[in-house]
DRENKETI-436500 format. One line per 4 residues: number of its first residue (from 0); their letters; for each residue y, z, x of N, C-alpha, C. Coordinates in steps of 0.2 Angstrom, whole numbers. Each point is the difference from the previous one (the first is absolute). Last residue first. Example, Ala and Ser with C-alpha at 12.3 -4.5 7.8 and 13.67 -1.06 7.14 Angstrom:
1 = SA = -11 35 64 6 1 4 5 3 -4 | -28 0 2 6 0 -4 6 0 4 $
END
This chain:
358 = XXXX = -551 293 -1083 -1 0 -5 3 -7 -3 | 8 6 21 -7 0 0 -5 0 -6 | 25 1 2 -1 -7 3 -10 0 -1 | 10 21 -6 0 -7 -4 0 -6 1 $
354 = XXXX = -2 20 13 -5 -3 -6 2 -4 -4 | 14 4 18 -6 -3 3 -6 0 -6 | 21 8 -5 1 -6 2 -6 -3 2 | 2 22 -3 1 -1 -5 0 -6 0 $
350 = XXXX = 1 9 18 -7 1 -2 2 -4 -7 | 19 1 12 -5 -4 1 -7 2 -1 | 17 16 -11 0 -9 0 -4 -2 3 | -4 19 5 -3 -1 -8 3 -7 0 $
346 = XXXX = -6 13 24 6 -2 -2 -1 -4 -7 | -9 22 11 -1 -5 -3 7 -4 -1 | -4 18 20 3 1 -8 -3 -9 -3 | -1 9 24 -6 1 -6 2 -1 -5 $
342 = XXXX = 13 0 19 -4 5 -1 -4 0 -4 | 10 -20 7 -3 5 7 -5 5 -3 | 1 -16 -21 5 1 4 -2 5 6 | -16 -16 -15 3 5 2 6 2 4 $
338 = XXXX = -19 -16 -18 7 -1 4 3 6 1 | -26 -4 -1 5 3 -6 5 -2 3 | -23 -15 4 5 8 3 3 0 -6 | -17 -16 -4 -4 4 5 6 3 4 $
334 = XXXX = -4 0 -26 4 -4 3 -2 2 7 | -7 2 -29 -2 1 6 6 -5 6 | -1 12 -27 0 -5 3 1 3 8 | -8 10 -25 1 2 6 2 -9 3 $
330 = XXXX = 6 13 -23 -6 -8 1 3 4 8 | 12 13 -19 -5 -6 -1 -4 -3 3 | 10 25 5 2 -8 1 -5 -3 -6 | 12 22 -8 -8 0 4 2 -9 3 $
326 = XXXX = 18 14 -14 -2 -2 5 -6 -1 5 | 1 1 -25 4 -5 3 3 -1 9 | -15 16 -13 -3 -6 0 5 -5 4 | 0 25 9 1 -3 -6 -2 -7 -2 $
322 = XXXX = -10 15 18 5 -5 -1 2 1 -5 | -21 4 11 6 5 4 4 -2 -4 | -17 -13 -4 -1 8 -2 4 5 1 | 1 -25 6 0 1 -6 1 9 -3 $
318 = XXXX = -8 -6 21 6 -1 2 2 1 -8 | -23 -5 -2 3 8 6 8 -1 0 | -6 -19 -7 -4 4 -3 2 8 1 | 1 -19 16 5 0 -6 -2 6 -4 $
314 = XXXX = -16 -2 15 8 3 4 2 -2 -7 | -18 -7 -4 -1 8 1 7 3 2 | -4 -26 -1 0 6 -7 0 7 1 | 0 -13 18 4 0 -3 1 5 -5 $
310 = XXXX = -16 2 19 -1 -2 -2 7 1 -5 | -3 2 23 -6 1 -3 -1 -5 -8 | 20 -6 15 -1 7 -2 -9 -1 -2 | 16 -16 17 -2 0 -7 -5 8 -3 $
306 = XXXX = 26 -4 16 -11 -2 1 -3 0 -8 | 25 1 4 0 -5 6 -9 0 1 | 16 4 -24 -5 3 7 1 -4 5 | 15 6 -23 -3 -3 7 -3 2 2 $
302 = XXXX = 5 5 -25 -1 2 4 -2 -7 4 | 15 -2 -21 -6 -1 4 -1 8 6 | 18 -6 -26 -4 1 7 -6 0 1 | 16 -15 -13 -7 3 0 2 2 6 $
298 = XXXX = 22 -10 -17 -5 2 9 -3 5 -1 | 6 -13 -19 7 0 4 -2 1 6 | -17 -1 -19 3 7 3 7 -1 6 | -13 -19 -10 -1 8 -5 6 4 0 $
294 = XXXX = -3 -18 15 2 -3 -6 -1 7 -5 | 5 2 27 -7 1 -5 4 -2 -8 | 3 2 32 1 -1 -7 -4 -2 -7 | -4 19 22 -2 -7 -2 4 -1 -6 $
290 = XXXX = -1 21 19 2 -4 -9 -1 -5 2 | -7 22 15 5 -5 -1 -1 -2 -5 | -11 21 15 3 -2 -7 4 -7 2 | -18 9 19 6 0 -1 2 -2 -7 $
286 = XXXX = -18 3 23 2 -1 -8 10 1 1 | -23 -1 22 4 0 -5 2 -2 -5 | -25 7 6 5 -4 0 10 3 2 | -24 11 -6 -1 -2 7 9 -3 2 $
282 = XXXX = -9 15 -21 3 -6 -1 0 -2 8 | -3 20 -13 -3 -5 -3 -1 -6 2 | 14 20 6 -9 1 -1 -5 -6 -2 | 23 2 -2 -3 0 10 -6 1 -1 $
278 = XXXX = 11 -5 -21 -2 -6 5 -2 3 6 | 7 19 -15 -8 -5 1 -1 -5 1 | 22 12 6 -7 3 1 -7 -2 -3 | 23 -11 -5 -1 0 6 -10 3 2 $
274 = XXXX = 14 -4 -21 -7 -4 1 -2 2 6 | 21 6 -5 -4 4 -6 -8 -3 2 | 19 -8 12 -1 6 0 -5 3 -3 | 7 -22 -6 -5 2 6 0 5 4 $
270 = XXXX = 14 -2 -17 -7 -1 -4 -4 0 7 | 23 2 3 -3 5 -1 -8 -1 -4 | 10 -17 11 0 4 5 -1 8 -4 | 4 -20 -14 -5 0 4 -1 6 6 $
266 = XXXX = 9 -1 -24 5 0 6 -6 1 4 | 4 -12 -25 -4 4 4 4 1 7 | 5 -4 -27 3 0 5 -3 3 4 | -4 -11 -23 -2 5 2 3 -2 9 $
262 = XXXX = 0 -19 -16 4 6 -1 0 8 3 | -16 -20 3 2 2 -6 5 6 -3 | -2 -2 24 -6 -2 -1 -1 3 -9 | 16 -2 24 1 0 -8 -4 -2 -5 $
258 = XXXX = 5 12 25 -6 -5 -2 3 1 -8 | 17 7 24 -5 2 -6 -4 -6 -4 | 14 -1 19 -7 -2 2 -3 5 -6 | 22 -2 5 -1 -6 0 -7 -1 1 $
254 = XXXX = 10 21 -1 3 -2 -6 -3 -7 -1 | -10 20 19 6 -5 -2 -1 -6 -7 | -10 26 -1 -2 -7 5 8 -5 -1 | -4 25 -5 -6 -2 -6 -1 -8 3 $
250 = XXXX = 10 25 11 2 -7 0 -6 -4 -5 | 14 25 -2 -6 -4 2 0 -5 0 | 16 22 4 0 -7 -2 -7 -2 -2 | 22 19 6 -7 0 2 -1 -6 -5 $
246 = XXXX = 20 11 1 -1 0 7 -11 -3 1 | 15 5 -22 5 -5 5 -2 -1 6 | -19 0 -15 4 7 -1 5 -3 5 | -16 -12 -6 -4 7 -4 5 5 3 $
242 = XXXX = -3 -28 -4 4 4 3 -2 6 -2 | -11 -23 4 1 4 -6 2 5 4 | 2 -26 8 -5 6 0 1 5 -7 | 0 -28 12 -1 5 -5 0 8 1 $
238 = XXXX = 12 -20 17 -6 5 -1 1 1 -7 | 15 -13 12 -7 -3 -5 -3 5 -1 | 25 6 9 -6 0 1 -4 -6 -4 | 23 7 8 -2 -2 -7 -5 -1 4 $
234 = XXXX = 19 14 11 -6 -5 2 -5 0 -5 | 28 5 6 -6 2 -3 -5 -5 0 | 16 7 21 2 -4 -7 -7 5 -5 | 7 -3 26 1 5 -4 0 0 -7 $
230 = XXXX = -7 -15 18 5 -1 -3 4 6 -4 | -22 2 2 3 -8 2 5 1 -1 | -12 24 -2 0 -6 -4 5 -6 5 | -1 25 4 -7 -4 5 2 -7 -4 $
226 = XXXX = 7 18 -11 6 -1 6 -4 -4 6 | -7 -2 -27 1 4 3 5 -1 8 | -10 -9 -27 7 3 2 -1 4 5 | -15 -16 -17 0 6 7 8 0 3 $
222 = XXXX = -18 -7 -23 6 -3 2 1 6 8 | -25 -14 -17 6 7 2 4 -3 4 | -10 -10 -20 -1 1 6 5 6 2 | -3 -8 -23 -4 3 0 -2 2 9 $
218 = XXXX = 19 -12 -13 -8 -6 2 -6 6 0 | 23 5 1 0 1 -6 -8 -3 -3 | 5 15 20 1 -7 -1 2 -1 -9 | -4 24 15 -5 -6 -5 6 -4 0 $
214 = XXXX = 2 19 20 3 -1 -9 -6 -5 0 | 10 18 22 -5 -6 -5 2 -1 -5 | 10 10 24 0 2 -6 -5 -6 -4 | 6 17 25 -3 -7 -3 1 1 -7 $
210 = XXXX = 6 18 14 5 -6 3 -3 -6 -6 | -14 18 3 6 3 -3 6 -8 -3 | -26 -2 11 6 3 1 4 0 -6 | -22 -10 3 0 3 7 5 5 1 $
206 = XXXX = -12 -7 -25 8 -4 6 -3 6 6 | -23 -4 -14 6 6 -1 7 -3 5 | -26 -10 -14 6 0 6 4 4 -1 | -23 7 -11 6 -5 0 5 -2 7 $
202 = XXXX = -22 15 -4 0 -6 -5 7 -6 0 | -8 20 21 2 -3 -7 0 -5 -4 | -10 22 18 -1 -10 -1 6 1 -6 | -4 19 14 6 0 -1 -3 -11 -4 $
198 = XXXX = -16 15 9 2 4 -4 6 -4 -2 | -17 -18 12 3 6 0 5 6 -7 | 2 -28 7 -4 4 -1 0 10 0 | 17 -21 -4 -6 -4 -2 -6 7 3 $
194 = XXXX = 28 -3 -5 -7 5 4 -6 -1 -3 | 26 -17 -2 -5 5 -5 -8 3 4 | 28 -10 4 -6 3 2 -6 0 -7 | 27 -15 6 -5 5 -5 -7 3 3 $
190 = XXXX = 18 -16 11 2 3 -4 -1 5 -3 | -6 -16 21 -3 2 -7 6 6 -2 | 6 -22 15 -6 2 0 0 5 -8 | 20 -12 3 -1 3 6 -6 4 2 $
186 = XXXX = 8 -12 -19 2 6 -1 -1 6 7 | -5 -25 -5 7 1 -3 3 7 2 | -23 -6 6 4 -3 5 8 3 -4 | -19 13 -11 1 -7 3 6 -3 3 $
182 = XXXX = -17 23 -12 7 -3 1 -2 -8 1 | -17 24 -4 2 -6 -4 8 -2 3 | -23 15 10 5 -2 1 5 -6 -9 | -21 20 8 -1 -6 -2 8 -1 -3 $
178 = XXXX = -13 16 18 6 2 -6 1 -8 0 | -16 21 11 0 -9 -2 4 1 -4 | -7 18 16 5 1 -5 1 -8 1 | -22 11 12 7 -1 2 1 -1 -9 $
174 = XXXX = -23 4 2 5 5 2 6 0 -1 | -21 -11 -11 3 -3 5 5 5 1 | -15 -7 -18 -1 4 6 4 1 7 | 7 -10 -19 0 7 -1 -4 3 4 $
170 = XXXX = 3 -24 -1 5 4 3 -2 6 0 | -13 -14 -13 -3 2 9 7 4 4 | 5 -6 -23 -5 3 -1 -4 2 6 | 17 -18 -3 2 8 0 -5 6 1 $
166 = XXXX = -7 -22 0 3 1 6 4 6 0 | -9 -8 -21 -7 0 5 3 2 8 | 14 -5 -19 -1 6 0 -6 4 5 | 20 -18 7 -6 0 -5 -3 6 -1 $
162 = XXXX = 22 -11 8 -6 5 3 -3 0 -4 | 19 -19 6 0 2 -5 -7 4 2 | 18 -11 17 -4 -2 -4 -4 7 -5 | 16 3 17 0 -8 1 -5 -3 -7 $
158 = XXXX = 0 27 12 5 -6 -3 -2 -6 3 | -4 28 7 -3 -6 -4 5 -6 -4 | 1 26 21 2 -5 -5 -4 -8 -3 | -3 25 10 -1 -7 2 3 -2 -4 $
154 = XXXX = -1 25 14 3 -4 -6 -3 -8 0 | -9 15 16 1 4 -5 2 -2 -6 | -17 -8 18 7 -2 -3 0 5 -4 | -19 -1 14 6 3 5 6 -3 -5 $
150 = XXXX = -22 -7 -9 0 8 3 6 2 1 | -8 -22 -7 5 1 -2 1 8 0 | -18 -11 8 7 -4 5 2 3 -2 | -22 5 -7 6 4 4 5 -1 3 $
146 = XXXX = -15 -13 -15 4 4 -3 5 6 5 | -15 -23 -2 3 2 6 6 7 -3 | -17 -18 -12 -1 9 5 3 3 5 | 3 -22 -12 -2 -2 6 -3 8 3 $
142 = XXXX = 12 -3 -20 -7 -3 -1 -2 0 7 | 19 10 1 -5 4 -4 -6 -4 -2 | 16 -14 9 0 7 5 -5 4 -3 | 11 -18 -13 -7 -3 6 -3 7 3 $
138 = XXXX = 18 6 -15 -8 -3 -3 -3 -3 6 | 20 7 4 -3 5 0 -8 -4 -2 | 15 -17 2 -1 2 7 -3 7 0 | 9 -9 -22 -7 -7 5 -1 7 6 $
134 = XXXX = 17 7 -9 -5 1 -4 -7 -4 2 | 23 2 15 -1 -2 -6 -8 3 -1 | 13 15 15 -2 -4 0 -2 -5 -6 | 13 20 18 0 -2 -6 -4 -7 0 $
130 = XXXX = 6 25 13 -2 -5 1 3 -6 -7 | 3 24 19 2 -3 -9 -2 -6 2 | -8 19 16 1 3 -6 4 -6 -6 | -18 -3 23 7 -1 -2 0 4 -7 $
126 = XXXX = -20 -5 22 3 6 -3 9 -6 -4 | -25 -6 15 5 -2 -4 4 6 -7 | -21 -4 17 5 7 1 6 -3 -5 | -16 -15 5 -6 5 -5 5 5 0 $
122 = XXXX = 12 -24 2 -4 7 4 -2 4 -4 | 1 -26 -10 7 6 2 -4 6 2 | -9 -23 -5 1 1 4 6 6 3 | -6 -6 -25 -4 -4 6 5 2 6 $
118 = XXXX = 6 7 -24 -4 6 5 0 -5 7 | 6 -10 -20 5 3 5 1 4 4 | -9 -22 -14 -5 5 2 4 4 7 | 12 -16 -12 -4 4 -5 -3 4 3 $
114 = XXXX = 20 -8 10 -3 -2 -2 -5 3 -3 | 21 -1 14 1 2 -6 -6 -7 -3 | 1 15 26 2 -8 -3 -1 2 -11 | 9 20 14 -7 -4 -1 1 -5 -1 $
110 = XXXX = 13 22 13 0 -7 -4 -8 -3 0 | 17 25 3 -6 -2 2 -2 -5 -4 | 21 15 9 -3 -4 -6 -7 -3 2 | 18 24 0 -4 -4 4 -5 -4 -4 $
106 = XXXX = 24 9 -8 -6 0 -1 -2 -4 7 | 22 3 -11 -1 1 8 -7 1 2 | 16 -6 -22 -3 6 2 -3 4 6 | 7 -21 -5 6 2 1 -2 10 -1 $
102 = XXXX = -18 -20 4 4 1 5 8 7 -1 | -17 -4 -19 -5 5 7 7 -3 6 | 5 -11 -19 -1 7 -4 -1 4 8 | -2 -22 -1 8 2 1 -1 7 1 $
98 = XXXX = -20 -10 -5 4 -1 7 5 5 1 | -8 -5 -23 -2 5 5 0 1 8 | 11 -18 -14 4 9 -2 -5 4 3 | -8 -20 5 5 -2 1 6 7 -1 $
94 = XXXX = -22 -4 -10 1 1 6 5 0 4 | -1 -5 -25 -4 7 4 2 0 5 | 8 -20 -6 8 5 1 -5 6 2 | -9 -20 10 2 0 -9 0 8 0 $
90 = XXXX = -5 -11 22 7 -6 -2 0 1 -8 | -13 14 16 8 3 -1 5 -5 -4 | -27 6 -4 3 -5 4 9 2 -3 | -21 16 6 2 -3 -5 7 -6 3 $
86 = XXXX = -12 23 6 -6 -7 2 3 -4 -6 | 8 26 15 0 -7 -4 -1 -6 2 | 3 28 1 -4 -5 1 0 -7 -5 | 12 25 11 1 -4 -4 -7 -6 5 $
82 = XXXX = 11 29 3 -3 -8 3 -1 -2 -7 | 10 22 1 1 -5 5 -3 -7 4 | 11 18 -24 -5 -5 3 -1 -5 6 | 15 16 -15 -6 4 4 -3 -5 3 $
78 = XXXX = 16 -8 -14 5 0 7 -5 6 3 | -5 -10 -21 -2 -6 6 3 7 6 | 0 5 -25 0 4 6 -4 -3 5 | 2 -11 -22 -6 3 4 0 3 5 $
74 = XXXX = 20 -6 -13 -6 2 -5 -7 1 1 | 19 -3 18 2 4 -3 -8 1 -6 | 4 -20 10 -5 6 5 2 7 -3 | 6 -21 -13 -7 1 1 -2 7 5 $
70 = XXXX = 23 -7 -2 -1 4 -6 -10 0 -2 | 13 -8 20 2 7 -1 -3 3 -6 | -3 -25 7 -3 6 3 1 8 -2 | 11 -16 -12 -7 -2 0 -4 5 4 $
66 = XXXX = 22 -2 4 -1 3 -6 -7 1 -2 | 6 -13 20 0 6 1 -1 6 -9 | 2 -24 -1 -7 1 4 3 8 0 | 18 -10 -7 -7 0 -5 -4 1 2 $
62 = XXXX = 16 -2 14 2 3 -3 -6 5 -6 | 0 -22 14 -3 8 4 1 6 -4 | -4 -25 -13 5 5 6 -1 7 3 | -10 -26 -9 1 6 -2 3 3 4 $
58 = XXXX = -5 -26 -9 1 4 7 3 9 -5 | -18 -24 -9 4 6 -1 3 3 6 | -15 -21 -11 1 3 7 6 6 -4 | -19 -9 -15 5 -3 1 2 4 8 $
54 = XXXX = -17 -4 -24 0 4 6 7 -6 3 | -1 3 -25 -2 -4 4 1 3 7 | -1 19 -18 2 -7 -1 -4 -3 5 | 0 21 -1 5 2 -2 2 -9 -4 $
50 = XXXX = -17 5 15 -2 6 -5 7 0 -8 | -7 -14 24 -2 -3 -7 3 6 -6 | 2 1 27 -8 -2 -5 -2 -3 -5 | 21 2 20 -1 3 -4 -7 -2 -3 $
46 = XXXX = 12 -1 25 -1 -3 -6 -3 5 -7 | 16 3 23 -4 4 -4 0 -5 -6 | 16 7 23 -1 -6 -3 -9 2 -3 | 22 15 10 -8 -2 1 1 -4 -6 $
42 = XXXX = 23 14 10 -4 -4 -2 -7 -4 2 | 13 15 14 4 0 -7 -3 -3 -7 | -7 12 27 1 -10 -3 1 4 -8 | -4 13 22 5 3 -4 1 -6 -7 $
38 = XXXX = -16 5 20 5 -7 0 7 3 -2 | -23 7 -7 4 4 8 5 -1 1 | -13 -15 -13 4 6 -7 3 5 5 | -10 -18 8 7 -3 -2 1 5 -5 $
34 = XXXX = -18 3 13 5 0 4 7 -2 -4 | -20 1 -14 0 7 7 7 0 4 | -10 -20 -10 3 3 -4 2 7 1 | -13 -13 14 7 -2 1 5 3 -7 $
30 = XXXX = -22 5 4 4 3 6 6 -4 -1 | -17 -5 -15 3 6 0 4 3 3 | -9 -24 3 5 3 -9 2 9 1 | -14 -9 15 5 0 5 7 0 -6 $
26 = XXXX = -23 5 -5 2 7 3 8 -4 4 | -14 -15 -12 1 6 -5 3 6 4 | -4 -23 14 4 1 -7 2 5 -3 | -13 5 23 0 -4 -7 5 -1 -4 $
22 = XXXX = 2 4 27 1 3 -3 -1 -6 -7 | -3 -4 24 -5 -2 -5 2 5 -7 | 16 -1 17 0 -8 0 -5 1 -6 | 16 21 2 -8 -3 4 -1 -5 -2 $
18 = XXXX = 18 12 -6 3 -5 9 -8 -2 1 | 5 14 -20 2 -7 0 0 -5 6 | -6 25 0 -6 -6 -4 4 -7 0 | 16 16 8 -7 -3 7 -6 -2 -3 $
14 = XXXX = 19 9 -15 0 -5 4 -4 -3 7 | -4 16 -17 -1 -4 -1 3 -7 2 | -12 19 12 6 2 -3 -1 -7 -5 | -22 8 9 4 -2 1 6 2 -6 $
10 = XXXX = -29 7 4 7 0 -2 8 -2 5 | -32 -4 -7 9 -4 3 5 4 -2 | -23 -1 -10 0 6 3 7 -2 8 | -1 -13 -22 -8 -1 6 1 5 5 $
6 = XXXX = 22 0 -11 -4 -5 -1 -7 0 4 | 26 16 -5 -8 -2 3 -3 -5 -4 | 28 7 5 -6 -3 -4 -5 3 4 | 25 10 1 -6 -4 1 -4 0 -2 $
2 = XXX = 27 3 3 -4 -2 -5 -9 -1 5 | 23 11 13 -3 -8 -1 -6 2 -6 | 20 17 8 -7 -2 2 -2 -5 -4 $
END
């Protein structure tokens, strides 16, 4: 029996979405990826991010995919699960494994253009049990009160970018099992879980599997040895983490975007963790930690905004209180966007770039 989609209350096979003349780019990405995994195709062709190095093309193997799959549905008991939802773009590896994931599983799929506000036009009856989303796309959804979309998911997956505690913290309203993803194109989507809400949350990532192994660098990154990996090989990561046991990890930020501010080594992504909860409170704008180069101090951190707060003094100050001296910013600087990747993720070199051409 033929693979099928729905799209806007449309269900066809995937080859009868292809023959539709006004069929959109992001669903005609899907169905043809649909058919050439049907197909039996040996090889998929798959850019990578940056995570490991310079982004770059990559072909991967079916081989690798299926282990990917086997060893994710196994750790979430996917093979209960009969529908699948997906609003993510197939041409960067999340999407792309969760596709696969719900074809080879035999899931009923149910598609959304892969855009932020990803409720907009899906039926009031709209029922699926696995979904996955970047973190931008939960955030617009809950600021938009739209909290009963995420009713009919059992499992959800999260990845592409970094969850703040301000968005964990709304998860726990939330019913379904959010599991905040860690992998990359290298290693065939995610590798690690860690249960952002409910009785089972965790504080750390835990391997997906038996079959995976880790280690530190000598750099302090971590190293992945799995059956899902490029090539099979070992995949040297940028990531800093801290290792809390052969199978469990924390990630502290990649290696190329810590701040060296008089010696003291800041990791931006966990600082603006810490700040997360009282800039929403505080703060109309977007933000974000970056550096400026600094004859003192080698690199000042700033806090960005993209609005001008009430009042400076008070925000620095306050931000001061939560801190230690050395990680508090020095000086706010203002910019009218933040450079953002699809899902959200700050992109810090060219932030980084951008203040200082503007300073």
């Amino acid at each position: 029996m033929p693979f099928l989609v729905t799209y806007q209350k449309e269900t066809l096979s995937a080859q009868d979405w292809l023959k539709k003349t006004e069929c959109e780019v992001f669903l005609r990405e899907i169905c043809a990826l649909v058919v050439a995994w049907e197909s039996g195709q040996k090889r998929f062709l798959l850019h990578t991010s940056g995570s490991t190095g310079r982004p770059k093309p990559i072909w991967v193997e079916r081989p690798q995919i299926e282990a990917s799959i086997a060893m994710s549905s196994q750790k979430l008991g996917l093979e209960r699960l009969e529908s699948a939802f997906l609003c993510l773009s197939v041409r960067m590896v999340g999407g792309f494994m969760f596709l696969l994931r719900a074809v080879a599983l035999g899931m009923r799929l149910y598609i959304q253009k892969p855009q932020r506000n990803v409720w907009e036009g899906m039926p009031e009856n709209f029922q699926a049990d696995f979904a996955a989303f970047s973190p931008l796309q939960i955030q617009a959804t809950l600021a938009a009160e739209q909290w009963t979309f995420f009713e009919p998911f059992k499992t959800v997956l999260v990845g592409g970018a970094p969850v703040s505690t301000t968005l964990q913290n709304k998860m726990d309203r939330l019913s379904s099992a959010f599991f905040h993803t860690y992998g990359m194109t290298e290693t065939l989507s995610h590798i690690a879980f860690k249960r952002l809400n409910g009785a089972e949350k965790q504080e750390y990532f835990e391997l997906i599997s038996h079959e995976i192994s880790i280690w530190q660098q000598e750099n302090g990154c971590l190293a992945i040895k799995s059956p899902s990996n490029f090539n099979k090989g070992v995949v040297l990561t940028n990531d800093l983490v801290e290792l809390r046991s052969s199978r469990h990890f924390h990630f502290l930020g990649r290696m190329d975007d810590v701040i060296n501010s008089g010696g003291i080594k800041i990791h931006p992504e966990q600082l603006e963790n810490q700040f997360a909860s009282f800039l929403a409170s505080k703060l109309r704008s977007k933000w974000a930690l970056s550096a400026l180069s600094s004859v003192e101090y080698g690199q000042e951190l700033v806090l960005v905004l993209t609005e001008i707060p009430d009042s400076e003094i008070e925000l620095l100050a306050a931000l001061k209180a939560l801190v230690m001296p050395h990680y508090a910013p020095k000086r706010i600087v203002y910019i009218s966007e933040l450079p953002e990747t699809p899902s959200g993720k700050i992109q810090r070199k060219q932030l980084m770039a951008i203040l200082e051409e503007k300073i």
